[in-house]
N, C-alpha and C positions, 0 to 999 in steps of 0.2 A: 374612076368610081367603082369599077367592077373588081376590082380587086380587093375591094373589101368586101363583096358579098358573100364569099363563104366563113369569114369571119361571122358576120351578121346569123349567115344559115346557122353555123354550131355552137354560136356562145348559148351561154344558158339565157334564159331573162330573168335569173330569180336574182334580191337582192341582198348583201349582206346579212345576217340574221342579226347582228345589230352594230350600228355606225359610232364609229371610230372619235374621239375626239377630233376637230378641225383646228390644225397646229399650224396650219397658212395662212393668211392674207387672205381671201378667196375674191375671184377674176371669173368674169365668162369666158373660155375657153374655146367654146365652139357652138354656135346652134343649127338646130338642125330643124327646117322648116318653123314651128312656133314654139317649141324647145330648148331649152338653155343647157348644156356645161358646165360646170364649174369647175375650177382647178383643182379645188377640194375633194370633188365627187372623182377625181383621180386620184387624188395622193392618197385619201382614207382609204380605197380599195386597195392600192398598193400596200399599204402599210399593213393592212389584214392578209393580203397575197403572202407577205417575208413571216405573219407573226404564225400565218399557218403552216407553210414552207418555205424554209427561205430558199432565195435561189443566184446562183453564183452569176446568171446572165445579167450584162449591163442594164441598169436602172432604169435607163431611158428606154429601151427599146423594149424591157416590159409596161410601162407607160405607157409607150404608143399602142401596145396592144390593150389596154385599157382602153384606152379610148376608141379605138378602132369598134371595141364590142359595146362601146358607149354608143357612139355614133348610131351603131344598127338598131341599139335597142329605141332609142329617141327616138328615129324612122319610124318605127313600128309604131309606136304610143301617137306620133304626129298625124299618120293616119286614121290611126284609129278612133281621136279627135274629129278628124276630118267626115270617118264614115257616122256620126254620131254613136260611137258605142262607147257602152255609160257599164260603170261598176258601180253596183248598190251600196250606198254607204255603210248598210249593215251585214255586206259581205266585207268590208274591207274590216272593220270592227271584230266578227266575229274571226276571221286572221291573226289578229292582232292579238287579240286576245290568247288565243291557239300558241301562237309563239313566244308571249309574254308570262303564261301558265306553265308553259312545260319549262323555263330556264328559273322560273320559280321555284317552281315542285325541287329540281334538281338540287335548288340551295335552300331547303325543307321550308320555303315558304318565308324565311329571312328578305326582310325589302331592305333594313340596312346593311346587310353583304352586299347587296345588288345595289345599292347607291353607293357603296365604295368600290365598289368589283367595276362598274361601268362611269360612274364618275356622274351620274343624273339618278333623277329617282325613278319609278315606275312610269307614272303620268306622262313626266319627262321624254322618257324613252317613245312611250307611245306617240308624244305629239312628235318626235323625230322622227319615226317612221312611218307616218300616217300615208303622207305625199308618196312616198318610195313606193312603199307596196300598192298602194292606189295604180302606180304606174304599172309595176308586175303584174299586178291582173291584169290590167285594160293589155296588155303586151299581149298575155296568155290568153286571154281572149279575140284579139284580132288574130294570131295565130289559128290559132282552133276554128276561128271561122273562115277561116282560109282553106283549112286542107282536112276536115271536119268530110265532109261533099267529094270527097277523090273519091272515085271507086277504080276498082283495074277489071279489067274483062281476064278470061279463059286465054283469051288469044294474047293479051300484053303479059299474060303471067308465061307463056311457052316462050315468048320473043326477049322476056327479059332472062329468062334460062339458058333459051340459046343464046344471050350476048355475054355468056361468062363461058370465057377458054376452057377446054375438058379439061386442060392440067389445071386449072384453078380450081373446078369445084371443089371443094371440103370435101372431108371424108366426116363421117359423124359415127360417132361411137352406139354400142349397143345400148339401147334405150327402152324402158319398158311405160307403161300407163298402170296404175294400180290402185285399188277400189279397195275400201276396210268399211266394216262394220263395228261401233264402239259399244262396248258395256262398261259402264261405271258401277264401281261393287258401291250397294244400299246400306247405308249405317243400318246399324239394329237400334233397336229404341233403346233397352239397355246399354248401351255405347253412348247415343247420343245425349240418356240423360244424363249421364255423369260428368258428360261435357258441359252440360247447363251446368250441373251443380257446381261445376267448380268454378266457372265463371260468374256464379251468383257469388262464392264466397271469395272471390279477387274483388268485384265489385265491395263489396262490408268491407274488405280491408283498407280499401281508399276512404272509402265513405269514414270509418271509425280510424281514419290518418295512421294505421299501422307501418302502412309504408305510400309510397307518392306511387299513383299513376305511371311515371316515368319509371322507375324501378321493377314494379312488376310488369309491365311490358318486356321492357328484356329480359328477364327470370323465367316468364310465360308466355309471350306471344308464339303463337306458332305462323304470323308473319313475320318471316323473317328479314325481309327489304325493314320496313318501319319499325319491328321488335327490338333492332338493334340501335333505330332513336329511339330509342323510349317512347313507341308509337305514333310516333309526328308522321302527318300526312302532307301537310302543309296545307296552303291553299288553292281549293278547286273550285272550278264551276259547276253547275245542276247538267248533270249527262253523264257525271266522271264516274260513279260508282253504283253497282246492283241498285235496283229501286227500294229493296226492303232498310238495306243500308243507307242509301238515301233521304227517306221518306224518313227515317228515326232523324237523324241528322239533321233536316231541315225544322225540325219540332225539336230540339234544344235550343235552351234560354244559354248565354254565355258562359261556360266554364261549369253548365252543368252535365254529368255521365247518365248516359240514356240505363235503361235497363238492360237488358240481354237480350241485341236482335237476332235473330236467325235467316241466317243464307246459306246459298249451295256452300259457298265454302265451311259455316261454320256456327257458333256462338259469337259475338260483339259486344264487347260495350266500346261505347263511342265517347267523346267526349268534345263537347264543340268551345273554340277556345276563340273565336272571334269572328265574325260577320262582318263582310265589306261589299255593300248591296247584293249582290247575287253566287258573290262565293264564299265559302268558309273555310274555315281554318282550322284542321279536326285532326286525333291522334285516338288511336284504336289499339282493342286488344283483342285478338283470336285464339278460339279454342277449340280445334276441329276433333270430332270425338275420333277414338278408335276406328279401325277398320281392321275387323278381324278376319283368321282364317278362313273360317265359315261365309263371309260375306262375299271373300275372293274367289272361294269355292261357287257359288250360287250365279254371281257373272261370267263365270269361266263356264259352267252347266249350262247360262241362257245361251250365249255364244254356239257354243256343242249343237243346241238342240234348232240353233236356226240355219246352222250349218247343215243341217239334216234335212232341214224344208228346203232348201235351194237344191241342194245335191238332189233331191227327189223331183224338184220339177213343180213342187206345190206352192211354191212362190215367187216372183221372180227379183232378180237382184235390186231395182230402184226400189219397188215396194218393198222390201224385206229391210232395205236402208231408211227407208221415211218411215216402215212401225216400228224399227227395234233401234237402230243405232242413235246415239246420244245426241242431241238436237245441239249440244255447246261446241260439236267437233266442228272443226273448221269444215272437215270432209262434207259434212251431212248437207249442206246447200249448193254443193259443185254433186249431185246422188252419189255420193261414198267415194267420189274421186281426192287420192289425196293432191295437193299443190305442191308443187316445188316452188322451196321459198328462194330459191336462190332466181328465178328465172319468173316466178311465177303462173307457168304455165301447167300441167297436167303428167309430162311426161319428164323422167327421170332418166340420167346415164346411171349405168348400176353403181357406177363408182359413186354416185350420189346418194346410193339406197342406206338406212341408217343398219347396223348387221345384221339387226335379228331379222328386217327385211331380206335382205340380200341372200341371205342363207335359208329361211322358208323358203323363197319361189324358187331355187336353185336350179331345182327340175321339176318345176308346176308347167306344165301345158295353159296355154291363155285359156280362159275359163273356169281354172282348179281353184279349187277355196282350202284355203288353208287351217289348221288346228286353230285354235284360240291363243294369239301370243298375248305374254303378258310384257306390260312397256309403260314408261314414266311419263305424263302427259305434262305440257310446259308447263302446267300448275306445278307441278313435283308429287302429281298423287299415282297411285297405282290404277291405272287401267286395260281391260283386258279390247284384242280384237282378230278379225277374223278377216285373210288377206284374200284379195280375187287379184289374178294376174288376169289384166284386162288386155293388154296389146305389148306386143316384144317385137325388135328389131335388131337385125343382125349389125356389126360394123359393117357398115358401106358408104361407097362416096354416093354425092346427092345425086339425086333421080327425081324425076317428077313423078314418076306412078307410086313410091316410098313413100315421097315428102313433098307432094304439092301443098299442104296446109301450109309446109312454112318459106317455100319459095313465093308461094302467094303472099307468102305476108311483108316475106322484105321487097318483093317485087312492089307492092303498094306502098311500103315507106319511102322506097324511091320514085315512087311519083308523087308520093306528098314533096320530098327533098327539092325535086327539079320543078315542080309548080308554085312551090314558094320562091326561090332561088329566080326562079321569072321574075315573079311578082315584085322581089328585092331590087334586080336590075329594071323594072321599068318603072319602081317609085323613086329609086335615086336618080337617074332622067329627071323627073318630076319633082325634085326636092330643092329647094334653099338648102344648103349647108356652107356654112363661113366657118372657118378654122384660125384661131389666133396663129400667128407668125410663129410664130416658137416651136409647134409645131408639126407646122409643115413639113419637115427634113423626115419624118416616119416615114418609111420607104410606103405605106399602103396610102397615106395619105396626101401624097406629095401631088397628086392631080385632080384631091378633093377638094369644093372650095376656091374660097380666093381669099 
């Protein structure tokens, strides 16, 4: 039985994002304490395994490793039965939903693509995956309550340091931590009215049928993702979009165009094109006014001049990030720390810094504040900021007086690893598992079972 427990430790518990036609006969295969198998619940993963990559290894002994990470995830959910722990039904629901919405959106809200693309309808779909992901939670949740509660001390984090060879340590590249302040340059009201205006007079031209909604979307949207359907949004649920734009949207009658809302992004007209209880089905047009010299000049100038209050000591960097920098930047709730999306954490290899990064702090001292760069925010508009080189590190191999935050950290993933990995080997002890004859011949499974 232990030999499949690290099977069990590293499989994922997530399940297909959507199930396969069943082209078998379907058999219980295996259960595992109050748990069932199916033969089916093997081949359709396989068959999604080849459709994603296929792969040249023999058929069967990818199977058995199917099942092998079947087996572990069954254990898990059987216990977790066991310890009564319950997934709310409207957490499994609002999942469902989540994962049903976005493969929508993707095919602009078409449900007859998606009943021939999958072979069931919507509804369909959902009641096939209701049971599945019912079980991925309760998994992911007996999980998490497991090793949720690991803490490591000071002393397991030195003991787990010194039990890695010095030739082994890593070496880790030069890394820096780096803190920005955002200005967004202010429409002038001159600019922005022009932008109304012309989005009143796109609206008359729908309204007086000169041309279809769809047409002048792509000729004018200045979104460009939906501009280029003829402003199809598809459908969404109430959370998906700015409240002003929401709030119009939810007060359209069917197939009527709102008037011209306003958001950070822009002017709208909306048009809601069907209602199905709590989502709609909406196709927009954007009209983002100018942004002119002057405007870029004026955020470049606020930038300057708060760059002058830090450098002087009359403010300090968090507060000068909570009153000036732009409350939408991802930075502004980490206090002006940017993320690294690749890792998620705080600190960047320079080879990872974007260049105009890279080349400002080149020879900044940690502490220096940089000029006001100007740089394309993933909206695609022009924003101006101002860089603090907060922490730098040389290339070196690991150390703990360097990089104890992150030897702590894996030091505690491996005592989550080996306290679960107990936990696996003493609930399989404890488990029923039968294995249909067929097979047993899986070299991991060949002493599981009877």
């Amino acid at each position: 039985m232990k030999k499949i427990t690290a099977i069990i430790l590293f499989s994922t518990l997530a399940i297909m994002t959507f199930a396969q036609d069943k082209l078998v006969i379907d058999k219980v295969i295996a259960k595992v304490g109050g748990e069932t198998i199916l033969l089916s619940d093997v081949e359709s993963q396989y068959a999604f395994a080849q459709a994603q990559a296929p792969s040249t290894e023999d058929s069967g002994f990818i199977k058995c490793q199917i099942l092998e990470a079947l087996i572990g995830q069954k254990m898990i959910i059987h216990q977790a039965r066991l310890d009564s722990i319950i997934v709310a039904e409207d957490e499994v629901e609002a999942q469902l939903d989540f994962r049903i919405s976005n493969v929508l959106r993707q095919m602009n809200g078409d449900e007859a693509f998606f009943e021939e693309y999958y072979g069931m309808t919507v509804d369909d779909m959902r009641d096939n995956l209701r049971e599945e992901l019912e079980q991925q939670l309760l998994a992911e949740k007996m999980q998490m309550e497991l090793i949720n509660d690991v803490n490591i001390t000071p002393r397991e984090v030195v003991e787990f340091y010194n039990s890695i060879p010095q030739d082994s340590l890593p070496y880790l590249n030069a890394e820096v931590e780096i803190g920005e302040i955002v200005a967004k340059p202010e429409v002038n009201e001159i600019e922005r009215l022009k932008a109304l205006q012309k989005i009143l007079e796109i609206r008359k031209d729908i309204i007086d049928e000169k041309e279809t909604f769809a047409e002048l979307a792509q000729k004018y949207s200045d979104d460009p993702g939906s501009g280029a359907q003829g402003g199809e949004l598809g459908f969404a649920s109430r959370g998906t979009y700015v409240p002003e734009f929401e709030g119009a949207a939810y007060n359209l009658e069917q197939d009527e165009i709102s008037e011209p809302v306003e958001t950070k992004f822009g002017f709208h007209i909306i048009q809601m094109q069907e209602r199905r209880g709590n989502k709609l089905k909406l196709r927009h047009i954007l009209i983002k006014p100018n942004i002119t010299f002057e405007d870029m000049e004026k955020a470049e100038a606020k930038l300057d001049s708060v760059k002058v209050l830090i450098d002087n000591d009359e403010i300090e960097w968090s507060k000068a990030v909570e009153k000036f920098s732009l409350e939408d930047a991802q930075s502004y709730n980490l206090g002006g720390r940017l993320q690294n999306p690749n890792t998620g954490k705080t600190f960047f290899q320079t080879s990872e810094l974007p260049p105009e990064i890279y080349f400002a702090i080149e020879e900044m001292e940690v502490g220096d504040l940089s000029d006001p760069l100007e740089y394309t925010s993933p909206t695609g508009e022009t924003e101006y900021r101002i860089i603090q080189l907060q922490a730098r590190t040389k290339p070196h191999q690991v150390s703990l007086e360097q990089d104890y935050s992150k030897i702590q950290e894996l030091a505690k993933e491996s005592k989550k690893n080996m306290y679960f990995l107990q936990w696996v080997n003493e609930k399989l002890g404890e488990t029923y598992i039968n294995i249909d004859s067929s097979y047993l011949s899986c070299p991991n499974l060949e002493d599981v079972g009877s």
